[in-house]
C-alpha positions as CSV (number, residue, x, y, z in Angstrom):
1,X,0.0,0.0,0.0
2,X,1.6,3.4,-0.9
3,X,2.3,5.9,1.8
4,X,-0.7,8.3,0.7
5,X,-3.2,5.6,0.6
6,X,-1.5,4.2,4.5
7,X,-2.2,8.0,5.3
8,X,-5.6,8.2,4.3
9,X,-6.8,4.8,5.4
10,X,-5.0,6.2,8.9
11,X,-6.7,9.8,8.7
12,X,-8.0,10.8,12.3
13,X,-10.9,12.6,11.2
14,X,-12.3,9.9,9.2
15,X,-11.9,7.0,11.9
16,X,-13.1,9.9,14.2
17,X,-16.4,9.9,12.5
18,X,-16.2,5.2,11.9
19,X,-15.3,5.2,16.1
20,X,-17.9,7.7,16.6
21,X,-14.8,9.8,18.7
22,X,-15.5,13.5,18.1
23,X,-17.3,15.9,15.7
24,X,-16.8,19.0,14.6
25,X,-19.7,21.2,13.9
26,X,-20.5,24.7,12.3
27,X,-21.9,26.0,15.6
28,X,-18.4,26.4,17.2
29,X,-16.1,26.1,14.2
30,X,-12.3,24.8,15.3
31,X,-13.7,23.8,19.4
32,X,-14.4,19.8,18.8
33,X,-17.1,17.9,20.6
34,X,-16.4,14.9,22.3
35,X,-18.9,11.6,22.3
36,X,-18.6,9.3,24.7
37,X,-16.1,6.5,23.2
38,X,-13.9,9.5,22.6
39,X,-14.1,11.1,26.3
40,X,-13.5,7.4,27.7
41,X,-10.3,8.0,25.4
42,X,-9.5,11.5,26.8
43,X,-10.0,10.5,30.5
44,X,-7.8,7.6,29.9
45,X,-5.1,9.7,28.7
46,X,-5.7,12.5,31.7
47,X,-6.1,10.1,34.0
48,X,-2.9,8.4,32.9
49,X,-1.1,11.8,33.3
50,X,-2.7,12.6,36.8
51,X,-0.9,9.2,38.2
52,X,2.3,10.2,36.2
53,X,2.6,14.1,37.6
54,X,1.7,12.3,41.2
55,X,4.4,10.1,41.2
56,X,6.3,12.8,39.9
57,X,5.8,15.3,43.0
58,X,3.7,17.5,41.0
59,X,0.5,19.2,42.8
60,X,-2.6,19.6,40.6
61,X,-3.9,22.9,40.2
62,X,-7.1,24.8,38.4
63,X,-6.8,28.7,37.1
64,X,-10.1,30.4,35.8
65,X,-10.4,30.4,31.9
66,X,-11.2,34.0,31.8
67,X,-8.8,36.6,33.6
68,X,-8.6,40.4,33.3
69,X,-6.8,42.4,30.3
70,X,-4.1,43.9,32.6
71,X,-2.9,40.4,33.9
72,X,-2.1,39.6,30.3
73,X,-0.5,43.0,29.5
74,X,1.9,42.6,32.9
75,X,2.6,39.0,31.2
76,X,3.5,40.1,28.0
77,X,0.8,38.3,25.9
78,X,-1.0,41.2,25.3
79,X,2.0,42.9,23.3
80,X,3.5,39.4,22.0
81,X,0.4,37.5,21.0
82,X,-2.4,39.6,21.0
83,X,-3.5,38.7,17.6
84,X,-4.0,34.6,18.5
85,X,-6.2,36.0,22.0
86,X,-10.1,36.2,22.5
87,X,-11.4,38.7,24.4
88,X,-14.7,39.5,26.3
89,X,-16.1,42.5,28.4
90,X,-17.5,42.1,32.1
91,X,-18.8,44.7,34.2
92,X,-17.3,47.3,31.8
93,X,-13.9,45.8,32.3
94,X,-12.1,44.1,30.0
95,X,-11.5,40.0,29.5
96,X,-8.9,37.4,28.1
97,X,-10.3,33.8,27.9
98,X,-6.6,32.1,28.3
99,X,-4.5,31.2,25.6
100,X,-1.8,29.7,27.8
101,X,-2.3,29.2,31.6
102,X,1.2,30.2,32.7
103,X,0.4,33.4,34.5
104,X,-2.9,31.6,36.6
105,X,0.0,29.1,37.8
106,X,1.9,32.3,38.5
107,X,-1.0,34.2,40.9
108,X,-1.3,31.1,42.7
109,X,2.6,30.9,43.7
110,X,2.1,34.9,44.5
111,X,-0.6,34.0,46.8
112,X,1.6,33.5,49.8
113,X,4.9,34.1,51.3
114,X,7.0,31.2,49.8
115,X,10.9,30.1,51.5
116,X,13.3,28.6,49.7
117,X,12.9,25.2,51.6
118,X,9.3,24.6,49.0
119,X,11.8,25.1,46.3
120,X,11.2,23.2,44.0
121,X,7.2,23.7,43.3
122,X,5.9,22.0,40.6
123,X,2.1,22.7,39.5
124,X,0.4,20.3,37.0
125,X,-2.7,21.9,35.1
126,X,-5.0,20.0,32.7
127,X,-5.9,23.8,31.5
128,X,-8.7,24.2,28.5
129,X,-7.0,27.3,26.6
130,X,-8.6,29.6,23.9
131,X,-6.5,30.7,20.6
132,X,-7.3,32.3,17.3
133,X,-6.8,30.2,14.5
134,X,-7.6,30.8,10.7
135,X,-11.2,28.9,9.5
136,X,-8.3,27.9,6.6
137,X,-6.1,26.4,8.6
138,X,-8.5,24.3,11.0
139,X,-7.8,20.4,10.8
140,X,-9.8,18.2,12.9
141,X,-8.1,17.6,16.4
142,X,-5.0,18.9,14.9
143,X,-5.5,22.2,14.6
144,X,-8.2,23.5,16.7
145,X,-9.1,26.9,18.7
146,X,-10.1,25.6,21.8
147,X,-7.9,22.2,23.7
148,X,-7.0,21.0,27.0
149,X,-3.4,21.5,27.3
150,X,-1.2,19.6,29.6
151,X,0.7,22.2,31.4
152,X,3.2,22.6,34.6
153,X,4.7,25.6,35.8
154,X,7.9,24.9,37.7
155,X,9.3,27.2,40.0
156,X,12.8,26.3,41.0
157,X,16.0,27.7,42.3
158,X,19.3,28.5,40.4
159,X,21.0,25.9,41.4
160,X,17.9,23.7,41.1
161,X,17.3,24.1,37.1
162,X,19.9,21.4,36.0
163,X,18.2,18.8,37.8
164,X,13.8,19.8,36.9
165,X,14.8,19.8,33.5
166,X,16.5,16.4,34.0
167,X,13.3,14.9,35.7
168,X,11.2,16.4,33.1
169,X,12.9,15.2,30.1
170,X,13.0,11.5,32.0
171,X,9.6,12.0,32.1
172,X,8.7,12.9,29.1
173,X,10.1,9.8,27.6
174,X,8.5,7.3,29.9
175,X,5.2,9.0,28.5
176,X,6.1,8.5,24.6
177,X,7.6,4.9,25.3
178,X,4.2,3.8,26.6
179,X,3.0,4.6,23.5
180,X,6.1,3.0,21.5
181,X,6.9,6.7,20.4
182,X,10.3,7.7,19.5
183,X,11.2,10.9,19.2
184,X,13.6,13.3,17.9
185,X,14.8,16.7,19.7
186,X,15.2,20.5,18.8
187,X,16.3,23.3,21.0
188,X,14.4,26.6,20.0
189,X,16.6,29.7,20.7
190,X,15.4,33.5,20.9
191,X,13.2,34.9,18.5
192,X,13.2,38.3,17.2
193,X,9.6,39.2,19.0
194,X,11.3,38.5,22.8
195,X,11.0,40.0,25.7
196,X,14.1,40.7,28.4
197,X,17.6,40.9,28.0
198,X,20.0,38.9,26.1
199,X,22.1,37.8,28.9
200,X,19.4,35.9,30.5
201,X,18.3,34.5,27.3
202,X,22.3,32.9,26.7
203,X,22.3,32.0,30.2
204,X,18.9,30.0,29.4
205,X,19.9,28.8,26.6
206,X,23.1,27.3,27.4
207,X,21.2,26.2,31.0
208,X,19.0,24.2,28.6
209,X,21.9,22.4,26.0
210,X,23.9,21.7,29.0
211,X,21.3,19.4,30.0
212,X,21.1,17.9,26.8
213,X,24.6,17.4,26.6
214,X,24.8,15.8,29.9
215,X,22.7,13.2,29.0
216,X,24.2,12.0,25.9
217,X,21.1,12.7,23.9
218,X,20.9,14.0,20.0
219,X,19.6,17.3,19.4
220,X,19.2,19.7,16.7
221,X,19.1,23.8,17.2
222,X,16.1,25.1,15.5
223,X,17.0,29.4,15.4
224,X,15.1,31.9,16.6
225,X,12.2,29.6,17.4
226,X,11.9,29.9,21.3
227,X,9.0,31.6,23.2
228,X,9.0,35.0,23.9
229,X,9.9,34.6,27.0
230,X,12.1,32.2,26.9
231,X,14.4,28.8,25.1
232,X,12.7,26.0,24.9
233,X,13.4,22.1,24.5
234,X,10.8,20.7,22.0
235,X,10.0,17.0,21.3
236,X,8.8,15.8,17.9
237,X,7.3,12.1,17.8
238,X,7.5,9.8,14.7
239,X,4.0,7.8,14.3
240,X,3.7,4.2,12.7
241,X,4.4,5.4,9.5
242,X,7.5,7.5,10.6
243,X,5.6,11.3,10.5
244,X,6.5,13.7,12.6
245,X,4.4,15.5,15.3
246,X,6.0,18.3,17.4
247,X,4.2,17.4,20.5
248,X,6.2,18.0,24.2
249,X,8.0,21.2,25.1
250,X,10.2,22.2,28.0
251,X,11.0,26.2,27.9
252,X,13.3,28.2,30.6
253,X,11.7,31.3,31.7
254,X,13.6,33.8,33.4
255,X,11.3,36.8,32.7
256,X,7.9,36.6,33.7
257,X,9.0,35.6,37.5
258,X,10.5,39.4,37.7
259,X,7.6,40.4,35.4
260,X,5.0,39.3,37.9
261,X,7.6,39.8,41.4
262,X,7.5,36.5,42.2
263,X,9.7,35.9,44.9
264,X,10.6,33.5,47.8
265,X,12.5,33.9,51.2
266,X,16.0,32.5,50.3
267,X,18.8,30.7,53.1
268,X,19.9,34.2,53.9
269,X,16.6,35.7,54.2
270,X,16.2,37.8,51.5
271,X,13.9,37.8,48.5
272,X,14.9,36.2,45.1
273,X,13.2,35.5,42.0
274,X,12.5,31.9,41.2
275,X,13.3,30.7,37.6
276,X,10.1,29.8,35.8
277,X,10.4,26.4,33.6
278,X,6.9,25.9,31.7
279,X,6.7,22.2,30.3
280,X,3.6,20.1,28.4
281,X,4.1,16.2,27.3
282,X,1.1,15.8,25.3
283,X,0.8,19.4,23.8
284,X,-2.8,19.4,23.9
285,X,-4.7,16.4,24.4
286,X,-6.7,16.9,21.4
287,X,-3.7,17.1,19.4
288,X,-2.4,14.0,20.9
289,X,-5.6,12.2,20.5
290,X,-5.8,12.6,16.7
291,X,-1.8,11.6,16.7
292,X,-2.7,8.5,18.5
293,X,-5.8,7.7,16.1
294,X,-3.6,7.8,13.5
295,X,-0.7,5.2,14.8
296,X,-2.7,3.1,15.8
297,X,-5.2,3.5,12.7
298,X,-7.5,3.5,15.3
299,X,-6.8,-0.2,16.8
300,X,-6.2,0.9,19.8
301,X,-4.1,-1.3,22.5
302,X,-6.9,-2.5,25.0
303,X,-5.5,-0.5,27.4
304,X,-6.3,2.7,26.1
305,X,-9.5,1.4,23.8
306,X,-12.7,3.6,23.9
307,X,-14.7,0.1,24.2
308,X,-12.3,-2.5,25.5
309,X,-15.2,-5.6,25.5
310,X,-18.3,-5.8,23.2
311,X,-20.5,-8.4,24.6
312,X,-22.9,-10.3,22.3
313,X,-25.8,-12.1,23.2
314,X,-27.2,-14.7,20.5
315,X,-30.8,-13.9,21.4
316,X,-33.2,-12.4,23.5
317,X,-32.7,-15.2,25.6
318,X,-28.6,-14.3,26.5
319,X,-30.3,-10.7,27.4
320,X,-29.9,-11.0,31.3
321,X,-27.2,-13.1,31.5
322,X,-25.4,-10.7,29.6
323,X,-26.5,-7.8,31.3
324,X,-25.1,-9.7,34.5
325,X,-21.7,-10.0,32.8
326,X,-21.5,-6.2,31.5
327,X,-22.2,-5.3,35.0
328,X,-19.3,-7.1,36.4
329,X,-17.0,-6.2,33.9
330,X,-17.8,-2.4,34.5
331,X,-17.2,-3.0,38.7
332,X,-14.0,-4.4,38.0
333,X,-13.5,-1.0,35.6
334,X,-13.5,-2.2,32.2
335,X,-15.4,0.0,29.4
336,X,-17.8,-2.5,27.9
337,X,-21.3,-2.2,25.9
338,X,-23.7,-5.0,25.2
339,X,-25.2,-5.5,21.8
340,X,-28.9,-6.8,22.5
341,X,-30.1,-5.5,18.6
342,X,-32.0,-8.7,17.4
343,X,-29.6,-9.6,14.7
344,X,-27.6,-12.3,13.4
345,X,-24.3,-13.1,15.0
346,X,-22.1,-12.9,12.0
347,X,-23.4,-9.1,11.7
348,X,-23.0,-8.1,15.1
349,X,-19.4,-9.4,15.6
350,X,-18.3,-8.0,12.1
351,X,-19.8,-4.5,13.5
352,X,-17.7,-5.0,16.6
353,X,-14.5,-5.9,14.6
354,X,-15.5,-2.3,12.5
355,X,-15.3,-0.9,16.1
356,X,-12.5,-2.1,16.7
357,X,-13.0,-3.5,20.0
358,X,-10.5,-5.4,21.0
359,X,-12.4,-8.3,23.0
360,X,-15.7,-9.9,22.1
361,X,-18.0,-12.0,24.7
362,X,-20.1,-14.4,22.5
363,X,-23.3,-16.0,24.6
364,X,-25.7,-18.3,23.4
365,X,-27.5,-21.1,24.9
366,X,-24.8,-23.5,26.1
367,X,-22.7,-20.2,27.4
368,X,-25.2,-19.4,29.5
369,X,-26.1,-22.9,30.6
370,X,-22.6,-23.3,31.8
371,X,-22.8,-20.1,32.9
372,X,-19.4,-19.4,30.6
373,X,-18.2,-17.1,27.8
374,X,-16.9,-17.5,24.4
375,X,-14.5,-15.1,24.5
376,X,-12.6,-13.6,20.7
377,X,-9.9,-11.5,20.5
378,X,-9.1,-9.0,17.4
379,X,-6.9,-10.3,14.8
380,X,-7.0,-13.9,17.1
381,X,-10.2,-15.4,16.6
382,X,-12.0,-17.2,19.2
383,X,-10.0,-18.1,22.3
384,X,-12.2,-20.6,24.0
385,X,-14.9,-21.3,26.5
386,X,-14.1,-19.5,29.9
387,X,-16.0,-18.5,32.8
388,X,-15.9,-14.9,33.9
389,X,-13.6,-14.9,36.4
390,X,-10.9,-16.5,33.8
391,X,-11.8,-13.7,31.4
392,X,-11.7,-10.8,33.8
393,X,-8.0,-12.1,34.9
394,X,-7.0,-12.0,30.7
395,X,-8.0,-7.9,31.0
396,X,-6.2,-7.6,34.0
397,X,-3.0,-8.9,32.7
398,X,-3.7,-7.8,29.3
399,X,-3.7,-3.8,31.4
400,X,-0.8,-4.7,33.1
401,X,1.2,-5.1,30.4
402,X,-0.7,-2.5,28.5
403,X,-1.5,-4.1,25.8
């Protein structure tokens, strides 16, 4: 098959419509709606990152969506990305909905007196932001004007940057080797539009490569392509069919600490500013998701499946024995429907296989006399008579290893 037919056969928005995932729709142009098989994909991907970041030492955090104009003028968005913001007018004052959530992480860590002994604080934030894209330039889940993305805010010490960015990047490719991702590296240097002096934009910088250099790993320098505020480390992922996908980010902010007065009580007592370093592993979970479709051409492991077990009665008969097993299945925390349509089997499990479930439950008269399943796995066939306990130890394992 030749790469452009692979590509479409693969394309996110078209297996978004066959898995019923998302839609888009005129109403709200570029802000995708999620159906249910797609949210159980989304919170499996949050709720893998939650666990991660807690592991990690992170602390979870929430900052409005809407904040006031002169917040994002003190930031430096107003001047430096203005024309990618939406704005709104309360109470005769004016309104930013959030492009990035960097400067709600950054009220929070000015909302008390902090010593140098919390050093470092790391916030997580699952943050739905707001930008201005053109109508043009809109692409499904891959370019959209409203997505959840997976930021931290990191507020370290001098001495302490070396060894964040370390953690981070170790963490970053824990996350794309659970997906069987590799990846290739850039480092983004200062861009004309910046903001602050040069001196702390070489001292981030070469903060940044050292790292890079310590660990041994292969990097390419990508001019002039760093935030406005600050270097950045940025990750690009190569899917199945060896595309790339800029995806994770790590950028060293010296700026908006000063910008904002952050400050904590340092060994000899006196203020300092904390160095900022802003990092996201996913990019936006949207954007991730529709990566993800298309790697796996939608055959998702059953670990991350929207519907991991389609059960399959042969006849009104199966009905409540089935409904028994679906039950079970979901206390033990699988996502699994029930087909109950009166159809023949061949259709129903040729509908599941167009699902792409990866498990199917076949019951008919002797399965339910021996109170057993038939169970059939994707691309296997049928695996045999089992009774549910047996089955529900298969998922287990098969989650374990994350298949």
């Amino acid at each position: 098959m030749s790469m452009k037919l692979e590509a479409d056969r693969r394309n996110h928005r078209k297996l978004g419509r066959q898995l019923e995932l998302f839609a888009t729709m005129e109403e709200a142009p570029g802000m995708p709606f999620f159906l249910p098989k797609g949210m159980a994909l989304k919170n499996e991907l949050e709720s893998l990152w939650k666990h991660k970041h807690q592991i990690a030492g992170y602390q979870e955090i929430q900052t409005p969506i809407m904040m006031k104009q002169n917040l994002w003028e003190q930031s430096g968005h107003w001047e430096h990305y203005h024309e990618n913001m939406y704005f709104s007018k309360v109470d005769d004052q004016n309104y930013a909905i959030k492009p990035m959530s960097c400067p709600g992480a950054i009220l929070i860590f000015n909302n008390k007196r902090r010593s140098y002994r919390e050093l470092p604080l790391r916030f997580a934030e699952l943050g739905l932001v707001h930008r201005h894209e053109l109508s043009g330039s809109l692409n499904g889940l891959l370019r959209v004007r409203a997505f959840t993305q997976d930021d931290a805010h990191l507020f370290v010490r001098e001495d302490q940057i070396k060894s964040e960015v370390d953690q981070v990047l170790d963490l970053i490719d824990d996350f794309y080797s659970l997906f069987g991702f590799e990846y290739n590296i850039e480092l983004s240097t200062r861009p004309e539009n910046h903001m602050g002096a040069i001196e702390l934009w070489d001292q981030a910088e070469q903060a940044l490569e050292s790292v890079l250099q310590d660990k041994h790993l292969d990097y390419q320098i990508n001019p002039g392509d760093g935030a406005f505020y600050g270097p950045k480390i940025d990750f690009h992922v190569l899917d199945a069919l060896g595309r790339s996908w800029q995806c994770g980010t790590v950028q060293l902010d010296f700026q908006m600490p000063e910008k904002f007065d952050c400050h904590y009580i340092g060994e000899d007592n006196q203020p300092h500013h904390p160095i900022m370093i802003h990092r996201a592993i996913y990019g936006s979970i949207e954007r991730f998701m529709a990566i993800l479709i298309e790697h796996y051409a939608g055959d998702f492991p059953f670990w991350l499946a929207p519907l991991q077990v389609k059960i399959l009665p042969l006849s009104s008969d199966q009905h409540a024995y089935a409904e028994k097993v679906r039950l079970k299945l979901l206390e033990a925390g699988f996502r699994v429907d029930s087909d109950e349509r009166d159809e023949k089997i061949g259709l129903k499990i040729r509908e599941a296989e167009m699902q792409k479930s990866p498990y199917m439950l076949i019951i008919g008269p002797k399965e339910m006399e021996n109170s057993s399943l038939a169970l059939r796995k994707r691309h296997e066939g049928n695996l045999g008579e089992l009774n549910l306990d047996e089955v529900i130890q298969i998922f287990q394992e098969a989650l374990q290893r994350r298949e």
